[in-house]
N, C-alpha and C positions, 0 to 999 in steps of 0.2 A: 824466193827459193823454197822451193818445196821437196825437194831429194835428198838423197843423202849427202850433196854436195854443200848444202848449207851449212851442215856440225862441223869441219875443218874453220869455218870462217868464223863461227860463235866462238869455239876452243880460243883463236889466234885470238880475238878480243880479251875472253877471260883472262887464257894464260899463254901468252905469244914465245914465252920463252921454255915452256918445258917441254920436253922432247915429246916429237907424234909418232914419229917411225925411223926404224933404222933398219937396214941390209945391206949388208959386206963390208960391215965399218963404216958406214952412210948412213947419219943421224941427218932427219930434217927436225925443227921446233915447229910448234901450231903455225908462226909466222910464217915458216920459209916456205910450210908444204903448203899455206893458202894461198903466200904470194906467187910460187911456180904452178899453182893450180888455175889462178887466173892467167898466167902468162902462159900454158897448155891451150887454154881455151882460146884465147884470143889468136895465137895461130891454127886451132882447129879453124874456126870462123874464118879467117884470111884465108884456108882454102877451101871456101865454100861450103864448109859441113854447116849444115843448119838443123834445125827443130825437126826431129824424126827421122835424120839421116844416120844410118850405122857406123859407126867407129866402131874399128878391130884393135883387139889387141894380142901380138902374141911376143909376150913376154914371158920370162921368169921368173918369180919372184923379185923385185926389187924397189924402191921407192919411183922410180917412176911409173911403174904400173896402176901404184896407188892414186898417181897424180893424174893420171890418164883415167882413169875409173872416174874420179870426181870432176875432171875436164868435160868430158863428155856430156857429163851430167849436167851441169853449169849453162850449157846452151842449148840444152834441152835436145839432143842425140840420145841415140841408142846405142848403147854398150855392148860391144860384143868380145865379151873374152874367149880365146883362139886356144886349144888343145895342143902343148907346147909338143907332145908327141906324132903330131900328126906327119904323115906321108906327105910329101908332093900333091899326090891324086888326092888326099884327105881334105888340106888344104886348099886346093882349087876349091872344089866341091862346096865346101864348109861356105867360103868366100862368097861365093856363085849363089849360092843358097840363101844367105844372108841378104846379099846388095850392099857388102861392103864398100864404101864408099872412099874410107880411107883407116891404112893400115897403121897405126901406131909398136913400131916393132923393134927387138934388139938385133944389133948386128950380127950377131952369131949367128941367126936364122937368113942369113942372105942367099946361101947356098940353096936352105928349102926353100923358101918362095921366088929364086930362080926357077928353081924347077918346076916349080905349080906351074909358071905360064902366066900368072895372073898379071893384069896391068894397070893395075889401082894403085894413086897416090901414097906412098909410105913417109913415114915420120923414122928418121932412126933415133934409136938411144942415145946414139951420137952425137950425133945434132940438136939434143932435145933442147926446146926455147930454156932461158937463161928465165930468172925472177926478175920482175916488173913491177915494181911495189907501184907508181906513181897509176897503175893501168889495171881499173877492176875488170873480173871476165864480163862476158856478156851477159845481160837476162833476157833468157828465151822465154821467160814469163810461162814455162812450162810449168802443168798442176801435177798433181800426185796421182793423180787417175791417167794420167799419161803412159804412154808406151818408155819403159824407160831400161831394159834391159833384154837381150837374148843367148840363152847360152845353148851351148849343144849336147845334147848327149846321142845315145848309138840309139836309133831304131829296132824294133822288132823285124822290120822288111831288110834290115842289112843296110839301109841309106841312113847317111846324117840326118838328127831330127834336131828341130830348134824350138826350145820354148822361147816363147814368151812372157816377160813380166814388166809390172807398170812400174814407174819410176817409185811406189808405194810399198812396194812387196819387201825388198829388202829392210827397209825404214823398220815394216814390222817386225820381220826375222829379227833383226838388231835385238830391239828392246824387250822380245819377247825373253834372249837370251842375259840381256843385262838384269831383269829381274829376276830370272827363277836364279843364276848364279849371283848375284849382288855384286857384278860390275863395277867399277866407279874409275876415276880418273886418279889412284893413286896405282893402279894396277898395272902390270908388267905381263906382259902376253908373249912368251915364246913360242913361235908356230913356225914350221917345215911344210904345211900346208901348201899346195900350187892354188896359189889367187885364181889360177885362170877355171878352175871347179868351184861348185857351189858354194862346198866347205870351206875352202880356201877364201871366194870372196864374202861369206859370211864373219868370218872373223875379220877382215879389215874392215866392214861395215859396223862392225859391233863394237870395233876400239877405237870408231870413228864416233860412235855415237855416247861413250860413257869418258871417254877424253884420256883415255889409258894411253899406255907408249906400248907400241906395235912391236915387236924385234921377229922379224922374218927373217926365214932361212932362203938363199937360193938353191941350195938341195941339200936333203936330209942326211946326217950324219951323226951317230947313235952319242958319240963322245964328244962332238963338237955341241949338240944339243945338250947335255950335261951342262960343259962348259959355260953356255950362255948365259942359261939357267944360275947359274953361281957368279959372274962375272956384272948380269945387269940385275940380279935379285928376281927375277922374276916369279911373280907371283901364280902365274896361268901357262901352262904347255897344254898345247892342243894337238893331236896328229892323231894318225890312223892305227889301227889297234898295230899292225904290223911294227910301225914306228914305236912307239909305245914298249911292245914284248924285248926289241933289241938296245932298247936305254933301258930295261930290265938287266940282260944278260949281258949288257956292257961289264970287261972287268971294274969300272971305275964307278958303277951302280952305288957300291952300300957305301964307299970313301968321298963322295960328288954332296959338296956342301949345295944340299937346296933345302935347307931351314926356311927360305922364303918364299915356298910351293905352297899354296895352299888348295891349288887344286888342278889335277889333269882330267882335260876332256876330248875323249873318241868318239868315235862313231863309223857308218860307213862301212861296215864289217862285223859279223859277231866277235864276238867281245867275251874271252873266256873265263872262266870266274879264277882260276890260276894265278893270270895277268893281275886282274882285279887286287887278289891277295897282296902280292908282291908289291903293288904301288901301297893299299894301304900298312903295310910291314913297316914302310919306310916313314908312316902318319902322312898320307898324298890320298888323298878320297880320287879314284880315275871312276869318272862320270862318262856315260854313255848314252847316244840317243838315236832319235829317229827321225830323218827326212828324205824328200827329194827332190829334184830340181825342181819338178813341175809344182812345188810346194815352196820353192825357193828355200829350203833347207828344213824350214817348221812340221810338226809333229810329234815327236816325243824329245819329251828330257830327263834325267832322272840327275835328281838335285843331287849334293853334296852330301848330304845327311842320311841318304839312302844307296849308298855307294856299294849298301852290304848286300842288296839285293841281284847278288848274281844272276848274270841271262836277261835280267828286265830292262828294258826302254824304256821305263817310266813312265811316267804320267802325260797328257795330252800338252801342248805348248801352251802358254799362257794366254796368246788369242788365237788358240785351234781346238775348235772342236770337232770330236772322231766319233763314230759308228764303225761295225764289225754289220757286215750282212753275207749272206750268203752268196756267194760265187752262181752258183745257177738260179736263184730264184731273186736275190736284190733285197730279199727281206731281213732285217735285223733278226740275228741269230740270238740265242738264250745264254744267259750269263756262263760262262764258263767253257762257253763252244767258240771254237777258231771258226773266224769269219774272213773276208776279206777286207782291208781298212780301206775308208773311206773320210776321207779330208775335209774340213771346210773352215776359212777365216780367210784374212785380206792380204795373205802370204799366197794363197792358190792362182796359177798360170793365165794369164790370157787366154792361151793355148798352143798350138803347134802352128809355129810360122810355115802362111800356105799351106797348111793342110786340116780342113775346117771338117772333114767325114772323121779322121782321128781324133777329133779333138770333142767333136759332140761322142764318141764312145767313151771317153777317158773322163771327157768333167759332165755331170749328169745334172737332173735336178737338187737333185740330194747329196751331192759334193765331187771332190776328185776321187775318182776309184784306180788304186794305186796298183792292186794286181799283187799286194803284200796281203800273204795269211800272219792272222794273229789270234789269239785270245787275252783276255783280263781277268786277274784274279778277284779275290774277295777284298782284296784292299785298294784295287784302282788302278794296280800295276800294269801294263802292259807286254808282251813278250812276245815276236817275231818266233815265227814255227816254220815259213816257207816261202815260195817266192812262187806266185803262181805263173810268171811270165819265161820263170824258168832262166832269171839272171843270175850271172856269175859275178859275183864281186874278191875282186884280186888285188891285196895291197891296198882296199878301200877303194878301187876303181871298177867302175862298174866296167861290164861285159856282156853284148847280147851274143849269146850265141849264134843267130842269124847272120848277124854280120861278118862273122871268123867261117863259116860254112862257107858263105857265096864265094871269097877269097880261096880256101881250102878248095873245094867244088871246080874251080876255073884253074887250077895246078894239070900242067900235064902227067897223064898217067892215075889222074883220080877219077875214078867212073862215080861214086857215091861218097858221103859223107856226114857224121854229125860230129857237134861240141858240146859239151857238155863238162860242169864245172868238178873236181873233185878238194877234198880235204888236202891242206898242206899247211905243214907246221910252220913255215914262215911265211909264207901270202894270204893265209885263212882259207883260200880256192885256189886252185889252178888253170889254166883251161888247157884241157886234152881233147883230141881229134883224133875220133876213131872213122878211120876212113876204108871201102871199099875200092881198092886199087888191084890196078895190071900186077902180072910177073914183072918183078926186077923194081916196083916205085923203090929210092932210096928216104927214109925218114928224113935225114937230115937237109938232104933237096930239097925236098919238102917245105921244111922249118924256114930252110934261107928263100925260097917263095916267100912265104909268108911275111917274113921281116921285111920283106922289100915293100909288099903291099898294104902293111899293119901297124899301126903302132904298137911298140915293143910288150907294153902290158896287156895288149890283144892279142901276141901273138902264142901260139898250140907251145905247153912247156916242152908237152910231149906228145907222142904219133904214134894210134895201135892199129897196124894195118891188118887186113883183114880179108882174103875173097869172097866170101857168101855175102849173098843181100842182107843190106838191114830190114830189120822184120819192122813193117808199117802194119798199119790202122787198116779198116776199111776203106779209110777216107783219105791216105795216104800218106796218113802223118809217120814217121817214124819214133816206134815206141823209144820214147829217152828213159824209161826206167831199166832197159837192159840194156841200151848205150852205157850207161850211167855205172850200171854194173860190171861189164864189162872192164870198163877203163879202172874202175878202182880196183880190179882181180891183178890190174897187169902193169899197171904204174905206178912207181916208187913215190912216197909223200915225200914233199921238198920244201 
């Protein structure tokens, strides 16, 4: 066993009896979640999944997801966690893209992958195999240099993109984060995180690997997170800055016994020094960092002890090393100049499943080129300045603009279109679409398009419509810095 699926099984040796994870009042111990880890695996096998065959998952947060992540693992499959938001058409897609072989899924999504069409083998929640202490899983004798993960994020061309990563990558991400925050198996981790994103499955890999008890949310709730937090001691909350700010302005903030907080951690989103204040008010250092899929989470972290360093990212991950070069010419830029980062350690991507001309632009010889501007101060620090791909992150979910345009674009009564991100005081960005439309488009038509075609954190908050052309390039790009303007002159922050 060479994956992440091995630390379940060492944990249940050491300590079989204290709790690994719990969600919805669903406590499993090291024991139950190895033994239903084997009994996953051994009916993935029974239907045919072998070595390098995709398992899907699209669940919720919930212990069997967990069990499913490590299942898959166990006979040397490919993981593929499923965007719990997705469309019908997102989902075919997603699926089709993949070569999903088989769906590990909760019953509530029956109605969407009715609809997708698709007709791949599914596992329900429901049904899920029973524990089988007497019945170890299988070994696919799979190595760590193996293919052993694929997740999606949105394209710049507007299509589903799938990284790839080896069954290694996460392993690293894990203990890169158990060391720079000093993880250990007495620790209590409350997370609202969705498993089926990077960040999501970096934490259940991390409390997989330091032996802590997991307490996941099936969706976020500002007072119910409180609550947890005081009810299991929890030592660890992790969510996205948005989550973070509204267990700030909960009324129940400054009276919510978390004596046993010793630290919150964000990311995913800038991170206001505001925020920052208010957690440590309360003595709660809120730590922030830097990654992204294609890096399998790694990149920046800024420790505990540097909490005060408003706006920074921190320092480089414990096995990642970074370079700043310049965007037009690739050469390492001078101390003090924003460059563009550029990634390298045994966290970085295979690449982009089937698509090998994207994948040699993005990983180079001299590392992954992430398309993030930055600079480093005189003490080491890092700090995020822009995004050169010109991504949207909403609620800590990313957003390509490309994607929401071709949707927008294909609405009847839209002749032109762009997106582009703005400030908002509870999602950190928005996404507004300013579009060139007929007499008569209605906005709100518009919007119900879009929901139909989008998942709901992709889809336009709001619609500035407009008659005149958008002013392009020579080359026909359309200028986004008077898009950009535009929508922030005309739409209300939310």
């Amino acid at each position: 066993m060479s994956g992440v699926d091995w630390w379940p099984r060492r944990w249940a040796d050491i300590q079989p009896d204290r709790p690994a994870v719990t969600c919805d009042g669903v406590t499993l111990s090291w024991a139950e979640l190895d033994r239903r880890i084997d009994a996953a695996a051994a009916a993935f096998a029974d239907l045919d999944v072998s070595r390098g065959d995709r398992v899907g998952c699209l669940m919720h947060n919930c212990v069997e997801f967990v069990i499913a992540l490590h299942a898959a693992s166990r006979i040397g499959a490919i993981f593929v966690p499923i965007n719990v938001r997705y469309t019908p058409g997102e989902l075919r897609r997603a699926l089709d893209h993949a070569g999903v072989c088989l769906l590990a899924a909760d019953d509530g999504f029956a109605d969407l992958i009715a609809a997708s069409g698709t007709g791949i083998a599914i596992v329900w929640r429901s049904a899920w195999p029973s524990a089988s202490p007497a019945a170890p899983g299988p070994d696919a004798g799979a190595g760590r240099d193996d293919d052993g993960y694929l997740l999606f994020t949105s394209g710049s061309t507007g299509t589903p993109r799938a990284v790839l990563h080896s069954r290694g990558a996460f392993m690293w991400t894990a203990m890169d984060t158990v060391l720079i925050h000093r993880f250990n198996r007495d620790d209590v981790m409350v997370s609202p995180l969705p498993a089926c994103f990077t960040g999501g499955l970096n934490v259940v890999t991390a409390l997989a690997q330091c032996g802590g008890h997991l307490v996941m949310m099936s969706a976020f709730d500002a007072g119910e997170a409180l609550a947890l937090i005081s009810a299991y001691r929890g030592t660890i909350f992790h969510g996205v800055p948005v989550m973070c700010q509204r267990m700030a302005d909960h009324p129940d903030w400054e009276s919510a016994d978390l004596s046993s907080l010793r630290l919150g951690r964000t990311g995913a989103a800038p991170v206001s020094s505001g925020l920052m204040q208010s957690w440590l008010r309360r003595g709660i250092p809120l730590t922030q960092g830097f990654g992204c899929t294609e890096s399998a989470g790694a990149g920046f972290t800024l420790p505990a002890e540097n909490a005060d360093r408003f706006g920074k990212c921190g320092r480089p991950s414990f096995y990642t090393d970074v370079s700043l070069v310049s965007p037009a010419t690739g050469e390492p830029v001078a101390p003090g100049e924003v460059g563009e980062i550029v990634l390298r350690g045994p966290s970085i991507m295979r690449g982009y499943w089937r698509e090998p001309e994207t994948t040699a632009e993005t990983v180079r010889a001299d590392g992954l080129h992430t398309g993030d501007l930055a600079f480093v101060d005189e003490a080491g620090f890092y700090e995020i300045v822009g995004r050169s791909k010109d991504l949207i992150i909403t609620g800590g979910l990313n957003v390509f603009p490309a994607e929401v345009e071709h949707v927008v674009k294909s609405a009847p009564g839209v002749r032109d279109a762009a997106v582009v991100g703005v400030p908002s005081e509870r999602w950190g960005e928005q996404v507004v679409a300013v579009v060139v439309a007929e007499a008569g488009l209605d906005p709100e038509t518009l919007l119900a398009y879009c929901r139909a075609e989008l998942a709901d954190y992709k889809c336009p908050k709001s619609v500035v419509v407009r008659h005149e052309p958008l002013t392009r390039t020579a080359s026909g790009k359309v200028v986004k810095a008077e898009v950009r303007a535009l929508a922030l002159a005309t739409t209300e922050k939310r």
